[in-house]
C-alpha positions in Angstrom: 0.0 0.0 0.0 2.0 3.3 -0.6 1.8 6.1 1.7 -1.3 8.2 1.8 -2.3 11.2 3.9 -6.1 11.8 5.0 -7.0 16.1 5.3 -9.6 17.4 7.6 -10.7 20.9 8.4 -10.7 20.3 12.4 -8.9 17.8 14.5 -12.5 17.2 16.1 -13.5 15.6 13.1 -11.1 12.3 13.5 -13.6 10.9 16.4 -11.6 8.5 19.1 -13.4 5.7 18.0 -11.8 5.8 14.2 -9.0 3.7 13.1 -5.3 4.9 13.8 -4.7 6.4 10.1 -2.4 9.1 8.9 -4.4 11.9 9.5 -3.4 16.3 9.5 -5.4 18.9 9.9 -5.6 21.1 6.4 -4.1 23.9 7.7 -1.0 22.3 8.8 -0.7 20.6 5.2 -0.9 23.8 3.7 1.6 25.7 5.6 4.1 22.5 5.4 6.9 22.6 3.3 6.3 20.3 0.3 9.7 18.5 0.8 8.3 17.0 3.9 6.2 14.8 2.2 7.1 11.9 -0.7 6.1 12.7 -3.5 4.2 9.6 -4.0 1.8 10.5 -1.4 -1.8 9.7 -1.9 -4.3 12.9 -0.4 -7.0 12.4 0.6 -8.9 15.3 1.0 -12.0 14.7 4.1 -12.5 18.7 5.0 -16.1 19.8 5.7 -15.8 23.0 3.3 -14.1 22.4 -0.4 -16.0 25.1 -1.4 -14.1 27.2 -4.4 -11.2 29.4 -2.7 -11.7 27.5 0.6 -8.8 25.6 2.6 -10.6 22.4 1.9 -10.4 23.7 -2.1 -6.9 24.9 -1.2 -5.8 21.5 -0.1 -6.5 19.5 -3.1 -4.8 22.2 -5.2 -1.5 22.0 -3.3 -1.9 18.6 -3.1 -1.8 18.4 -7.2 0.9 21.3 -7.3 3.3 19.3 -5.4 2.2 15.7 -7.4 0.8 14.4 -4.9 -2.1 11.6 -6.1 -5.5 13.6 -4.9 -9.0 13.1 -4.2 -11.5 14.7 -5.0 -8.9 16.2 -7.3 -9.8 20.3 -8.0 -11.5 19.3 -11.0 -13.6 16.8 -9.2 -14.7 19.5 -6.7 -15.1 22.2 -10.1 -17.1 19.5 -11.4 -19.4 18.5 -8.5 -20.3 22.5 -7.9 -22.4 23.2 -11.1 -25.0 20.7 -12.3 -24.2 22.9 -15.7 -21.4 20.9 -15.3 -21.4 17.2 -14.1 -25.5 16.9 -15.8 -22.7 16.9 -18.8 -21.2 13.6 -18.0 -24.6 11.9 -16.0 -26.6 12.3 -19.6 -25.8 8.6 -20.7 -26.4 7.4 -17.5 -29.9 8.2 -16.8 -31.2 5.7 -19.3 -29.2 2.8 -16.7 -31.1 4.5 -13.9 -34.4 4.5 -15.4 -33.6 0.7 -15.9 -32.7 -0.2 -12.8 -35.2 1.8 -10.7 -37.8 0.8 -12.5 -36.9 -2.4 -12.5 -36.1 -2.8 -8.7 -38.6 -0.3 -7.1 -41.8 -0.8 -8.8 -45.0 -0.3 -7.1 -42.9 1.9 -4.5 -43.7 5.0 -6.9 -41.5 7.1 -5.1 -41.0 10.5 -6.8 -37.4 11.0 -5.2 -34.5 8.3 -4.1 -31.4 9.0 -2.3 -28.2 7.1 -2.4 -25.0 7.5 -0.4 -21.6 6.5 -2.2 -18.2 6.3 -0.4 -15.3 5.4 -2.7 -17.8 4.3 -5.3 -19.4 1.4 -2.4 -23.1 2.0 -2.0 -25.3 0.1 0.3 -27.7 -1.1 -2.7 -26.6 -4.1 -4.6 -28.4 -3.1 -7.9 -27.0 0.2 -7.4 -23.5 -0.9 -7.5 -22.8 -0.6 -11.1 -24.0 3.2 -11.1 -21.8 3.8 -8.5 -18.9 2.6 -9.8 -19.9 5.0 -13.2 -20.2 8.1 -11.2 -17.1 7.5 -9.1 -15.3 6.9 -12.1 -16.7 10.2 -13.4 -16.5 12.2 -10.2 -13.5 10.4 -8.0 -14.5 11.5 -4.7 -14.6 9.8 -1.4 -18.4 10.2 -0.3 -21.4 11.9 -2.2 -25.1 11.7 -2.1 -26.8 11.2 -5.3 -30.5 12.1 -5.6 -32.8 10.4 -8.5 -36.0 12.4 -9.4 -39.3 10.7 -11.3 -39.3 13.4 -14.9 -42.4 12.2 -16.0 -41.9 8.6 -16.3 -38.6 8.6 -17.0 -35.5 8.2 -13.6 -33.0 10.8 -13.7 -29.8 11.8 -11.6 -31.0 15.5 -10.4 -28.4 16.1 -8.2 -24.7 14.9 -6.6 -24.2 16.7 -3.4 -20.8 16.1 -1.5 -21.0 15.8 2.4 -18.5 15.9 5.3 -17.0 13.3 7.2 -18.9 15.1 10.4 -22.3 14.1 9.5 -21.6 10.5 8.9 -24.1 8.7 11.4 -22.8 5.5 13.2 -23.6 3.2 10.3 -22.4 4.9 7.5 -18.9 5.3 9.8 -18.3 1.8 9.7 -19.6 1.9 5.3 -17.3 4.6 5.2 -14.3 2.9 6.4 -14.7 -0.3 4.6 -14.8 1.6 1.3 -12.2 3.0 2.5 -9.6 0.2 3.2 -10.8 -1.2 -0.1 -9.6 2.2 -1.9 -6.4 2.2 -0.4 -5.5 -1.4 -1.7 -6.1 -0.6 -5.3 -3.6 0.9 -7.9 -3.8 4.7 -8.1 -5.4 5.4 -11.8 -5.1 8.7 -13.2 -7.8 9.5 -15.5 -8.0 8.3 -19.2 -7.5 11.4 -21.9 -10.6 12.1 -24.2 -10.6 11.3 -27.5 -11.3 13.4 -30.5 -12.6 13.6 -34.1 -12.5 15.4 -37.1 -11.7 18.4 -38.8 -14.7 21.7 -38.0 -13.3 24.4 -35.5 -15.1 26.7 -33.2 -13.5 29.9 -31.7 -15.1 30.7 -28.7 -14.8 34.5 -28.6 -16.7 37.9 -26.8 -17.0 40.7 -29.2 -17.8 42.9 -25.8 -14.8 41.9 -23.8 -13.6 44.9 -23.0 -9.3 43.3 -22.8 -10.0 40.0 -25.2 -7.2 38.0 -26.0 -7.7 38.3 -29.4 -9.0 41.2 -31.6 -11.2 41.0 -34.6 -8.4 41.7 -36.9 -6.8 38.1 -35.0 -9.7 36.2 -35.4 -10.1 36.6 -38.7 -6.6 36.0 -39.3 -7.0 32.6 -37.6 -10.0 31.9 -39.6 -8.2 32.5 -43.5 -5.5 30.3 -41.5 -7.3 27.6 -40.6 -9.1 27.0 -44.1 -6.3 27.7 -46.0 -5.3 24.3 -44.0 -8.4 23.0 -44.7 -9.8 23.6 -41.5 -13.8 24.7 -41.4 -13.5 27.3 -38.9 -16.2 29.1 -36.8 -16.9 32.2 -34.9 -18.8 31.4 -31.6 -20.5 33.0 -28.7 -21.9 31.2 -25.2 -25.2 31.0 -26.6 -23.9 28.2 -28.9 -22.8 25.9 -26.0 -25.2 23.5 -27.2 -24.1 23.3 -30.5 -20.9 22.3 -29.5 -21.3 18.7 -30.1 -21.0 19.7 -34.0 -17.6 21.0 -33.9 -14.4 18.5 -33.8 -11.8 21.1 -32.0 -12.5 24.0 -29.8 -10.3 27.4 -29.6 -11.0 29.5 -26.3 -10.3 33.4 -27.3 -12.4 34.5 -24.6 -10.8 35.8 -20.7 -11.0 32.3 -18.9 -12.3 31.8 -15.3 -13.2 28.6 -13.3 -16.6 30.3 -12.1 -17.9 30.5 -15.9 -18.8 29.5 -19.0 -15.7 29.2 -20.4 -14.7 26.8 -18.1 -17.7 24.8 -18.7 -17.3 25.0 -22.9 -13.6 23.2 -22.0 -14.9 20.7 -20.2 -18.0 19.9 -22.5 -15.7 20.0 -25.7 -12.9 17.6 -24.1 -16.2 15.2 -22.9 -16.9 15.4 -26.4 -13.8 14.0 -27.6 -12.7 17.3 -28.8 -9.0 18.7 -29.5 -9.4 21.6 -27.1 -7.2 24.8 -26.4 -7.4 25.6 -23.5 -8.0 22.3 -22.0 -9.7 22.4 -18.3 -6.5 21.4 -16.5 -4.5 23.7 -18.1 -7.4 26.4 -16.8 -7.4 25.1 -13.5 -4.2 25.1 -12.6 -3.3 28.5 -14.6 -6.3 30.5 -13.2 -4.9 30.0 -9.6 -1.8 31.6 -8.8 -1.4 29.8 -5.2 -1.2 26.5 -7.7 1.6 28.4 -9.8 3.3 29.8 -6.9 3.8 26.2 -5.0 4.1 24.3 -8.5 7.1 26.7 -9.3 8.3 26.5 -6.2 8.4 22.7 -5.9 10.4 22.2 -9.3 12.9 24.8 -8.2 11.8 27.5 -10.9 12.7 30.9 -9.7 10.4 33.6 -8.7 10.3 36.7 -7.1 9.9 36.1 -3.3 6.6 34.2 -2.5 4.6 34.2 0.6 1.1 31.9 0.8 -1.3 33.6 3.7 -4.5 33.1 5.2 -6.2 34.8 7.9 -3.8 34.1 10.5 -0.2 34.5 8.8 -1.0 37.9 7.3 1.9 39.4 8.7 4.7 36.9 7.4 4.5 39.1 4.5 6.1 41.3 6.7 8.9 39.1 8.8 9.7 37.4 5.5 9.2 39.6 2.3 9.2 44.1 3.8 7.7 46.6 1.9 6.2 47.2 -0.7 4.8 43.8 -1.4 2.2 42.4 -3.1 -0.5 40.7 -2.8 -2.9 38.6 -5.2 -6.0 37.4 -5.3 -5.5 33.8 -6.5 -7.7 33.8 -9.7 -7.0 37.5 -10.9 -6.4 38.4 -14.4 -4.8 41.6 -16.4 -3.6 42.6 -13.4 -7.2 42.6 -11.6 -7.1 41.5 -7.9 -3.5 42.5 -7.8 -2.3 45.5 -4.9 0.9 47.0 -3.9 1.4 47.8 0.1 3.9 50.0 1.3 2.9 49.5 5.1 1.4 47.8 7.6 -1.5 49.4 8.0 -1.9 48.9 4.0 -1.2 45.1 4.1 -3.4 44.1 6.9 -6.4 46.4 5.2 -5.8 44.9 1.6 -5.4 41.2 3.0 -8.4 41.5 5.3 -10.3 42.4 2.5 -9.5 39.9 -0.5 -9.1 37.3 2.4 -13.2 37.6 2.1 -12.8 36.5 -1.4 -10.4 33.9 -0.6 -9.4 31.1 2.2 -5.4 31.9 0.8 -4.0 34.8 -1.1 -0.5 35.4 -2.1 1.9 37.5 -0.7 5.2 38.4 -3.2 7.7 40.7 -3.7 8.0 43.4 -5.4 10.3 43.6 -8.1 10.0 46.4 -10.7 11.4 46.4 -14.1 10.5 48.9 -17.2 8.9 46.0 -19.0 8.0 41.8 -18.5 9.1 40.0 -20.9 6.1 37.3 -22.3 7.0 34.2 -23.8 4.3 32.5 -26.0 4.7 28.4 -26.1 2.5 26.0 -28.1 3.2 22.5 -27.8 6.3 22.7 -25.3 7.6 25.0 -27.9 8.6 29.0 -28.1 6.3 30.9 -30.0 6.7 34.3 -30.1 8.9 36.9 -27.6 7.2 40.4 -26.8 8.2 43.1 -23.8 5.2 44.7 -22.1 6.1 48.0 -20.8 4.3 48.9 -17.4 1.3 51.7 -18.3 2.7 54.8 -18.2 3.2 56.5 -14.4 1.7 52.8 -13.2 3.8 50.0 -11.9 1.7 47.5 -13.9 1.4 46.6 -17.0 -2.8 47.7 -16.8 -3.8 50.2 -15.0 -7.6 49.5 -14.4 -8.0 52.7 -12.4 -7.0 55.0 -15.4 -9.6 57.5 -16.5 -11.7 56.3 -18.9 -10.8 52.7 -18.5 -8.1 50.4 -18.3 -5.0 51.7 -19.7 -1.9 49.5 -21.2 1.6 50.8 -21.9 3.3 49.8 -24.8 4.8 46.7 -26.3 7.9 45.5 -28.2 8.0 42.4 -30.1 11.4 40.4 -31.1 12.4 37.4 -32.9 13.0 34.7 -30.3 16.4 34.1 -31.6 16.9 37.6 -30.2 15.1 37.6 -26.6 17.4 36.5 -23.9 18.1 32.5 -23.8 18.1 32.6 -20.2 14.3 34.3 -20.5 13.5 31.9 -23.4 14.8 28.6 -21.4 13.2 29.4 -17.8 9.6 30.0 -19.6 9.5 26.8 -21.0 10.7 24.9 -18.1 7.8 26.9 -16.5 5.7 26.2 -19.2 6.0 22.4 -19.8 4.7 22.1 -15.9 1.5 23.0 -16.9 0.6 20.9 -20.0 1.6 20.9 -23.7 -0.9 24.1 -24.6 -0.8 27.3 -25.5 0.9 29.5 -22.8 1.8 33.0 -22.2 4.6 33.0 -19.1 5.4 36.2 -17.6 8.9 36.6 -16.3 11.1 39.4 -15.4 14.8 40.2 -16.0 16.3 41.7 -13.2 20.5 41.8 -11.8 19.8 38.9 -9.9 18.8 36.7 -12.9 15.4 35.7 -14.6 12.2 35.4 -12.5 8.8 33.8 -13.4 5.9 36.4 -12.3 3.3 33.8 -13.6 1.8 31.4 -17.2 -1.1 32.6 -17.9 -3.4 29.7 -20.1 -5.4 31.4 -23.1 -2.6 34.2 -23.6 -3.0 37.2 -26.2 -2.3 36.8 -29.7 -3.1 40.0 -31.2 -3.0 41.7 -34.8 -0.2 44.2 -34.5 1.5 43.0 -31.1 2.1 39.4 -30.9 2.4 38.6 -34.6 4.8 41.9 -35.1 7.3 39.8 -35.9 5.5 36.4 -37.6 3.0 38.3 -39.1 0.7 35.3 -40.3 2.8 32.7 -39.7 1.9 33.2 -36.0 -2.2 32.4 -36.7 -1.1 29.4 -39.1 1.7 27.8 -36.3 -1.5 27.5 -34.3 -4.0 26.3 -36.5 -1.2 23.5 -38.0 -0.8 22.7 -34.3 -4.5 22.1 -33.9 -4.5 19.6 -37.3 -1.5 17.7 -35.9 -3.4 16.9 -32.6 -6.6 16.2 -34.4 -4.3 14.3 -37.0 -2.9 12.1 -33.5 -6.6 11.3 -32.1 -7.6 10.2 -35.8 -4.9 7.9 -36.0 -5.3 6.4 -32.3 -8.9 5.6 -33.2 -7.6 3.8 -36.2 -5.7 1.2 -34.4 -7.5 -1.4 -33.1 -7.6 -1.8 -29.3 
């Protein structure tokens, strides 16, 4: 059995009667020192709260930062939040249920059924096989699924997580059965999706006020993609259910894990589509306490890097001095980011994103006239551009400008010509997110090259980003999409 850790939120929640088990309480794991633990140790995450942004969310994303093997991983607990979401992946189930249900309840003609799952074990025999779907769908350690009469027809209505806490004494000992049962088996990471054929759909917001990509762009990408012989497709959210039609998905829309961009990833990968940006690469870009300890871990240099909650605020203090600053963890275009020059300023900032947030990051602040960004597709460079920091602002946007946002300038180069020591640290930082399309921030500075952050779903602009590529830039992308719609069409070819 290899070495596995069991979080929960309060050391209350391990009663006296439960079996003598590795056990920590969240908030210990998270201010621990990744190097304490192996890294083939198996999480288990048990807290009452995994809420988005809470410790108990928090301790599954460090967990995957640091490579430990997780459940529910932070895409389980994304996916189990939105029945936008996981009614994606229940839709070929429902005909199963109606099966069974009917087949094993009649003349009960209940309009509602209830049925409690730990480790994919539930209590019902001729449920078992459903169970063993949806935890094979949704790896977490317990859930309640509810089944609602539509008419005539059973249907999953609704998964709902629950705590370790409320487990009453019979369900403790179904609990821990399941339990020693999961930890004998093989961990098993999740099987990729697979794809089709050849009909592209940019999603895109022609009111997104900072897009990634203009109009001028899009177009560009759509006389590159059918000069490759790629259909290619302007869409909005209000086509999410056409989705399905399509055989590759481009995001060129801001991406957040509390929207519909999110959810268009995770539908087009269920569909077996080639899709940029994939969920992961969302998930673990969107969240800068997941870059900060993922960097951190793989020894890629940053500036100075503080995680806080409630309780630490001042270690940005003892361990960073002023200015620092501090981040919301899912900010973007520098939103959510502040700079304080006191105590008084640090405690008033943190106390007030900390309301947003169970963590936030603390870092330091290093100016320079300009970040470099380094675009990477495929584990490869891309493009090089300098942003300058908006004029008489010490970021690159300065969202409290009159009239709106305001950006300083730019300055694109051939990547032969940016710095190899920029080039080389962004795709080591890079290639520890996934083999996308990334944008990593990094700064040059006297003390060497340092990583501000990778940002998934980076801007590729008419006039900035393709300065130097011109339209070679739109067609490296759209060849890249072929050649991983090209590799799914030939898997499917070989027999299995």
């Amino acid at each position: 059995m290899s070495e596995h850790l069991l979080l929960i939120e309060r050391k209350a929640d391990w009663k006296a009667h439960f079996p003598r088990l590795p056990v920590a309480e969240v908030d210990a794991y998270l201010k621990a020192s990744s190097e304490r633990y192996s890294a083939s140790l198996r999480v288990i995450n048990l807290c009452r709260s995994q809420r988005y942004l809470s410790e108990g969310y928090y301790g599954s994303l460090l967990a995957e930062a640091r490579g430990h093997r997780v459940i529910p991983s932070v895409r389980t607990l994304q996916d189990l939040s939105r029945k936008a979401i996981y009614s994606l992946d229940t839709e070929d189930l429902d005909r199963k249920v109606g099966r069974v249900l009917g087949r094993s309840r009649a003349g009960l003609q209940p309009i509602a059924l209830e049925l409690t799952m730990f480790f994919g074990q539930c209590a019902a025999k001729e449920m078992q096989e459903i169970a063993a779907q949806l935890f094979a769908l949704f790896p977490a350690p317990m859930f309640r699924v509810e089944f609602r009469l539509q008419g005539e027809q059973w249907q999953i209505h609704a998964l709902k997580p629950f705590a370790l806490n409320s487990l009453s004494a019979a369900q403790e000992v179904e609990f821990f059965t399941a339990l020693e049962g999961y930890l004998k088996k093989p961990f098993r990471r999740p099987r990729g999706a697979k794809s089709h054929r050849y009909d592209l759909a940019i999603l895109h917001n022609p009111g997104e006020q900072l897009a990634p990509s203009s109009t001028a762009a899009l177009k560009r990408f759509v006389r590159a993609g059918r000069a490759l012989g790629v259909d290619v497709e302007l869409i909005q959210a209000r086509d999410f259910g056409r989705l399905a039609e399509f055989d590759a998905l481009f995001i060129r829309e801001t991406t957040r894990i509390d929207h519909y961009t999110y959810r268009f990833a995770r539908k087009a990968e269920g569909e077996g589509m080639v899709v940029i940006d994939d969920p992961n690469s969302i998930l673990r870009c969107t969240n800068k306490v997941y870059l900060a300890e993922r960097l951190a871990a793989q020894k890629v240099p940053t500036p100075k890097t503080v995680i806080l909650n409630r309780d630490t605020i001042l270690r940005a203090e003892e361990l960073i001095g002023y200015p620092v600053v501090l981040k919301i963890p899912d900010g973007s275009f520098s939103r959510g980011v502040f700079k304080a020059s006191s105590r008084s300023e640090l405690e008033s900032i943190a106390k007030k994103l900390l309301k947003e947030s169970d963590l936030i990051l603390a870092q330091e602040f290093v100016y320079t006239d300009y970040d470099w960004r380094i675009g990477l597709l495929n584990k490869k460079p891309l493009y090089a551009s300098q942003y300058l920091m908006s004029r008489q602002h010490w970021q690159i946007v300065n969202h409290d400008a009159k009239g709106g946002p305001r950006q300083g300038g730019f300055n694109t180069v051939d990547i032969a010509d940016a710095p190899a020591a920029v080039v080389r640290t962004a795709v080591k930082a890079a290639n520890l997110i996934g083999d996308g399309l990334y944008g990593v921030d990094l700064k040059l500075t006297e003390r060497g090259v340092m990583v501000i952050e990778v940002n998934d779903n980076p801007n590729l602009d008419a006039g900035v980003e393709d300065k130097v590529l011109g339209e070679t830039l739109y067609r490296a992308v759209m060849e890249d999409f072929v050649r991983r719609l090209d590799t799914a069409r030939r898997s499917q070819a070989v027999p299995g």
